[in-house]
Steps between C-alpha positions, in 0.01 A plus 500: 500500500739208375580521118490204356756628177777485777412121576719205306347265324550137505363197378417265785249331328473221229264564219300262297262360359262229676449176257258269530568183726619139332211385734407467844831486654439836692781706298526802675417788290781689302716126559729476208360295226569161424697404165265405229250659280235464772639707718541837271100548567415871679249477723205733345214591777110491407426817277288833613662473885384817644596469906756264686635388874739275633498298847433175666782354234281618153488782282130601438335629175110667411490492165182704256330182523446523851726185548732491797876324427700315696873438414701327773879435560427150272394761241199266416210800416090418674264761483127484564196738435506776710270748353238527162702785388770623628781502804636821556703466874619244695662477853634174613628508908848407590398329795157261424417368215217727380447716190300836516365586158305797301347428184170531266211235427296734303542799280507830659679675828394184754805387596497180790743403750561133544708319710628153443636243745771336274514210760150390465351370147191572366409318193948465441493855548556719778229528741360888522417576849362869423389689215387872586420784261876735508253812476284596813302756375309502220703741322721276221907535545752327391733304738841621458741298758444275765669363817416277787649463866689171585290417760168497284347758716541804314490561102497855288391554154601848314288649223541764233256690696744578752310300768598159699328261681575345831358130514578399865451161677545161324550541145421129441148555603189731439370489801821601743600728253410993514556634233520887485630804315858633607552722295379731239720730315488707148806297351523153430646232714802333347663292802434325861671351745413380832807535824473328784678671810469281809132516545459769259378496128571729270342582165716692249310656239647679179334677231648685185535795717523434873598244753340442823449197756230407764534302821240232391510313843309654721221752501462834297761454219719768602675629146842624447578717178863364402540717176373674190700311264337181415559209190347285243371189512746225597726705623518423875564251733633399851860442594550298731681492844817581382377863381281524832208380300464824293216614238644555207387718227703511211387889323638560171771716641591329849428237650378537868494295825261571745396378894130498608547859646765692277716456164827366518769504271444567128760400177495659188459228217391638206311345229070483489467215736265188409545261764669445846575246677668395780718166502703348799702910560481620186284766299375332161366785307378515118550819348498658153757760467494661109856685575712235655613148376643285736879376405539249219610271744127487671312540208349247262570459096187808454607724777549767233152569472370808567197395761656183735410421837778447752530312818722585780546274808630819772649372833348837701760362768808522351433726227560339169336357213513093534365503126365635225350371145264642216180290461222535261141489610530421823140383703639429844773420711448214728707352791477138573802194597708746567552660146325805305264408207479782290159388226498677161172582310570185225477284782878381551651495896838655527654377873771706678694270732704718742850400542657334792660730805832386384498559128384838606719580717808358269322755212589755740867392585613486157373879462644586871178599629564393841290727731178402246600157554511517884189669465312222275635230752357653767170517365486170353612368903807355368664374792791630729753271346403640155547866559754463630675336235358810310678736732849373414454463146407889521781579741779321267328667255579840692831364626582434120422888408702647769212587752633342809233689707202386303671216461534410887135598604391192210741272708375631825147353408640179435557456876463156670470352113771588360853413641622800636917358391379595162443860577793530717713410218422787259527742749796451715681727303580830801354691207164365513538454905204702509296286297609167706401686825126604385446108410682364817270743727198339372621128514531612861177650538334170366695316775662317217878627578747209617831582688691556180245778384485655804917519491493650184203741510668650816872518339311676204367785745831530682640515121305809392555625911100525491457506872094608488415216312690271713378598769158520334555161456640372873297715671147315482236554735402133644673157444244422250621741299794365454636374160832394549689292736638665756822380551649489167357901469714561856806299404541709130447837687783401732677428256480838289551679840085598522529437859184747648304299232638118564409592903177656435435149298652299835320696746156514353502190385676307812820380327673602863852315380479704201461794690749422723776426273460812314492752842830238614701438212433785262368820671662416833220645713570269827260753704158418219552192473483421904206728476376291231601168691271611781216564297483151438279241616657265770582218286683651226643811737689178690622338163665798389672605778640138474616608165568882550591540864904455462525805263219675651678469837862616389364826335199587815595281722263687803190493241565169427507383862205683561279321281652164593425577840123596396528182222562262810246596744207650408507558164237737289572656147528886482208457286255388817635802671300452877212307442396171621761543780344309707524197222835348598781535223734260308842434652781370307745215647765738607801275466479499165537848447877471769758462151351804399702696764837355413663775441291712740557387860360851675185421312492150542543550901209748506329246298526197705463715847150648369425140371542345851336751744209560235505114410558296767432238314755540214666226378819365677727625212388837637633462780800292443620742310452781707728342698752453305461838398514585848799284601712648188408872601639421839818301444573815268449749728748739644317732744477338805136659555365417194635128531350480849178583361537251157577241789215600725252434138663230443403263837224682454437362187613130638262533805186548257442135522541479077771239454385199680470348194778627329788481858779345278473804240496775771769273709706558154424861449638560847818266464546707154535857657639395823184582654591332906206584683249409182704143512488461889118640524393174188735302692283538825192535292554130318670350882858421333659583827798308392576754210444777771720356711769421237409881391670596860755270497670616188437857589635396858183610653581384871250647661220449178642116558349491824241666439346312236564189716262626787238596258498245264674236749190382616401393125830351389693387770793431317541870466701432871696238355643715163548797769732317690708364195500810392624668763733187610705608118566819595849622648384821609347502864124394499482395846225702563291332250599106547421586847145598391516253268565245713293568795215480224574139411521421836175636588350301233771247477548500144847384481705224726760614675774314323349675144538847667874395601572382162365828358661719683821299493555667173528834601868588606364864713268191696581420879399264716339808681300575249311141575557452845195650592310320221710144616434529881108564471487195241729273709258632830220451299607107399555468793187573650333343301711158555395543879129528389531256262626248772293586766194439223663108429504445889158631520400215256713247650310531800152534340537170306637322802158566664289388205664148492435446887125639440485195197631249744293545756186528279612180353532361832115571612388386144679211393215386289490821287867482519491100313242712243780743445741279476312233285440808299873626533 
């Protein structure tokens, strides 16, 4: 039970009088008068009203004359005849334009029901479509309330019997329409109110004592007793969806809500109640309360008498009292054009115009009323941009009084309206660092955190050393969670030495040079970060062993190898483990990965031999340099057994048929080291017999000399020829040799004779024995071949002797042919 003593008051609505219009301009009721004396005119309804309505933009009247009134917005009054006597109810539906009616033709309890089509004229007055008898027995009663259904199929009338009846069907016609008794109880029936619930109708039905309601929809009328407290006449109504569509009675105690099937919540406003009403949220109840006056500020110039009738305007929502005034007399309370007519008993209108939102809500600024104001803006559906400039009036208002905390959960609201620079001012201060972290969580959690806010929100938890809220705050379950960018979080934690944090951030969140840097530079765990390295997928497990390798190699240099050699074959991340092996791998261009080993030649060796038995097909810096590396090992070599093996790996090595392409570079690497039998083998292998044979000579080779002459002889004669000079310049004793030397060129008669003498003439050791041999057998051999060569010219001496004497005589047995020839000739 809410008391209503506890609730401020406030005046949210403009009171006064309603004048008569200048003419037919359409002045809205309650407008502000015009200047002249024309304009200082009340407006003063008919006299002896006795029932009114509002709806379809008119107040209604029934007057004791049985006349019905219509007053619209242009304030211009109609009425017509209604009834001979009297009008005693009227209900006019929101949503067509038809008016429902009680009232008497004739003296004595016969009251009719008639209901008018306002849209159709009959005679210039509305056209009654129905006129039934309100009693359906033939025991007399007086109609006490009545209430019809917006869709014209249902209507209730309440009697001081304590019985209702049900008319059901079209209430525009006879002959479509039931009508039936309800109810029948011992008290009378002061109120009714139809609900509609989906495809449900209810029927609320109050009495001075009880309160019940009937499902009227269907079959059987199924009744639900709601309470033993019931109220006068007048004194309930229907809220509307904003109170769930609630029954409300209002008792002279409390005033109590109910649903179709229980009560709800009750609040204790004292005072005997004479009317309620519900208008757009609000509670509009008449009262007459002997031992209260309202303050002077709400009361009129004869609120000091004794016997006054007050009207309070309760927001049930938000709990306060949106006005209150003393009125005299008052017949009704109507609700049209979106103001409160409140009609007195001499006839003159009194309009309450509610306020604006934003007067309101500046009403409640000035008396720092914040939380009621965020409360009335909500319920009037101010918009977002409103409330929140709301919240930071209230939290400067807070900041102003010293409550940072309240303070900062006002500015927190303000989120992604407010600029959140103009919170982080006022708190930056390390003694409200508390404060500044609450409001910089939830810009975060609202995904509305830049770079900067993440920076500072994280240097505030490393401030207070709060490590479960930071990592409360790293640690989210799924990307999508995440409120902050990454990066800038990692770089500030690496920065205030949170390292486990800043990697968890890298790792989870695949910031792998991040990672890296941190396990490298600052923790100096070589061994996790290869691990993590090898985790990676190919692409970016290549790149930063690009980037990493050199210092990952000098601290574990056989790790490192090892996943080089893995990173350059057949790659697969620790992460795939065994699977898909028979999916073939990644492989890395190997040669890019040689400066790594600079400083590492054991490693670099095993490297490049695993590389080129695994790999045959490695690239040719592979191999090149594992010749080099090869060649160096060698030339430095001491043991004579290890340096026969080095040499053995090395023609090996040369023989693997890898530098065809590249002969000049190997030819180098050999020259370099002093490598002779690499030099003489790419020698042979590219057929420069000349530099093999100059090889000999200026390692005075003799018997290499000759050899390479008879082997490669056959290919480059001239071989012969340089063997002979060669041996022709020296003064030790080579007779052996220009002996084979010479009985080479004669064989094949490279040389003439007189070019051998002149080449060995320069060779003081040279005899004449040393060419007599060679000299005879050429001088035999001229001269055997001056024989033949004579013997051949006789031969055709003789032979062309005998072909002239054949001519003659032919010419001689055929002159004739001979004159032709001549002739001819």
């Amino acid at each position: 039970m809410a008391a209503y003593l506890q609730w401020r008051r406030f005046v949210f609505f403009d009171k006064e009088l309603v004048k008569e219009p200048l003419g037919n301009d359409g002045a809205a009721p309650g407008a502000a008068p015009a200047s002249g004396s024309a304009a200082s005119k009340f407006l003063c309804l008919p006299p002896g009203i006795t029932v009114c309505d509002s709806g379809r933009g008119s107040l209604v009247f029934g007057d004791m004359e049985g006349q019905i009134w219509f007053l619209p917005r242009s304030l211009q009054l109609t009425g017509f005849q209604a009834y001979k006597l009297r009008v005693t109810h009227l209900y006019q539906l929101k949503q067509h334009n038809i008016l429902a009616s009680v009232g008497e033709d004739e003296e004595g309890i016969n009251p009719l029901v008639k209901i008018w089509n306002l849209e159709k004229r009959d005679g210039g007055n509305p056209l009654c479509t129905r006129i039934f008898p309100a009693i359906p027995g033939t025991e007399p009663t007086v109609v006490s309330c009545l209430t019809v259904h917006e869709n014209l199929n249902f209507m209730a009338i309440g009697f001081t019997d304590g019985s209702v009846t049900l008319n059901k069907g079209d209430i525009t016609r006879d002959r479509h329409s039931k009508t039936q008794i309800l109810h029948k109880g011992n008290y009378p029936v002061t109120g009714l109110a139809f609900r509609q619930a989906g495809k449900t109708t209810h029927l609320f039905v109050v009495t001075t004592e009880n309160v019940q309601s009937y499902i009227v929809s269907g079959k059987d009328y199924p009744r639900v007793e709601l309470d033993t407290h019931g109220c006068g006449l007048r004194c309930s109504a229907l809220s509307d969806p904003s109170q769930d569509l609630q029954f409300i009675v209002a008792g002279d105690e409390c005033v109590y809500l109910y649903q179709p099937d229980e009560r709800g919540p009750c609040f204790a406003f004292e005072g005997h109640k004479l009317i309620a009403h519900w208008f757009r949220g609000y509670l509009v109840i008449v009262s007459r309360d002997r031992k209260v006056s309202p303050k002077s500020e709400f009361t009129s110039r004869d609120s000091q008498s004794s016997d006054k009738q007050i009207l309070n305007i309760y927001d049930l929502c938000n709990k306060f009292i949106a006005y209150s005034a003393v009125f005299e007399d008052v017949v009704d309370v109507l609700a049209e054009w979106g103001s409160l007519y409140v009609l007195m008993r001499d006839g003159r209108v009194h309009a309450l115009q509610e306020k604006d939102t934003q007067t309101k809500l500046e009403m409640l600024f000035k008396k720092n009323l914040f939380e009621m104001a965020i409360n009335l803006a909500k319920s009037q559906h101010l918009d977002s941009d409103g409330l929140a400039q709301i919240f930071m009036q209230y939290g400067d208002h807070l900041y102003s009084k010293g409550n940072h905390d309240g303070a900062v959960q006002q500015y927190i609201r303000t989120i992604g309206k407010l600029e959140p620079s103009y919170v982080i001012r006022k708190f930056l201060d390390a003694q409200r660092i508390h404060n500044l972290t609450a409001y910089l969580q939830t810009l975060h959690r609202q995904s509305l955190a830049n770079a900067d806010h993440t920076t500072l929100l994280l240097n505030c938890y490393t401030k207070l050393k709060d490590s479960s809220k930071l990592e409360e705050f790293i640690k989210t379950k799924s990307e999508s969670e995440v409120h902050f960018d990454v990066e800038t979080a990692i770089k500030v934690l690496r920065q205030a030495g949170y390292y486990s944090h800043a990697l968890y951030l890298a790792e989870n969140h695949a910031h792998h040079e991040w990672y890296l840097k941190i396990q490298l530079e600052d923790i100096k765990n070589y061994q996790e970060a290869l691990r993590y390295i090898g985790k990676l997928p190919f692409e970016q497990a290549e790149s930063n062993m690009k980037r990493y390798g050199k210092i990952l190699m000098h601290h574990i240099p056989e790790q490192t190898t090892q996943l080089l050699k893995g990173l350059c074959t057949d790659y697969r991340s620790s992460l795939e483990g065994r699977c898909d092996r028979e999916v073939p791998g990644c492989r890395a261009n190997s040669e890019e990965f040689i400066p790594i080993f600079a400083n590492n030649p054991r490693e670099l060796k095993a490297f490049l031999e695993h590389m080129s038995e695994v790999q045959p097909d490695s690239p040719q810096g592979i191999y090149d340099t594992l010749l080099e590396l090869r060649l160096q090992n060698w030339a430095h070599e001491k043991d004579p057994q290890v340096k026969e093996k080095l040499h053995a790996e090395a023609i090996s090595l040369l023989k693997s048929g890898r530098f065809c392409d590249v002969f000049d570079k190997a030819l180098v690497l050999c020259q370099m080291h002093d490598f002779q039998d690499g030099v003489l083998y790419l020698y042979e292998q590219g057929k420069l017999f000349q530099q093999i044979m100059h090889y000999h000579m200026q390692h005075e080779q003799y018997r290499q000399v000759i050899t390479v002459c008879e082997r490669h002889g056959e290919q480059d004669p001239s071989l012969w020829e340089q063997a002979l000079s060669y041996f022709a310049r020296k003064e030790e004793d080579c007779k052996e040799y220009v002996a084979a030397v010479l009985k080479h060129i004669e064989n094949k008669n490279l040389m003439p004779p007189l070019l051998v003498v002149q080449t060995l003439a320069h060779n003081s050791t040279a005899t004449l024995s040393v060419i007599r041999d060679y000299l005879v057998q050429k001088l035999q051999k001229q001269s055997q071949q001056i024989a033949q060569d004579e013997l051949r010219v006789r031969r055709y001496r003789e032979e062309t002797t005998r072909i002239r004497q054949e001519i003659q005589e032919l010419k001689a047995r055929y002159p004739r042919h001979g004159y032709v020839e001549e002739s001819r000739g």
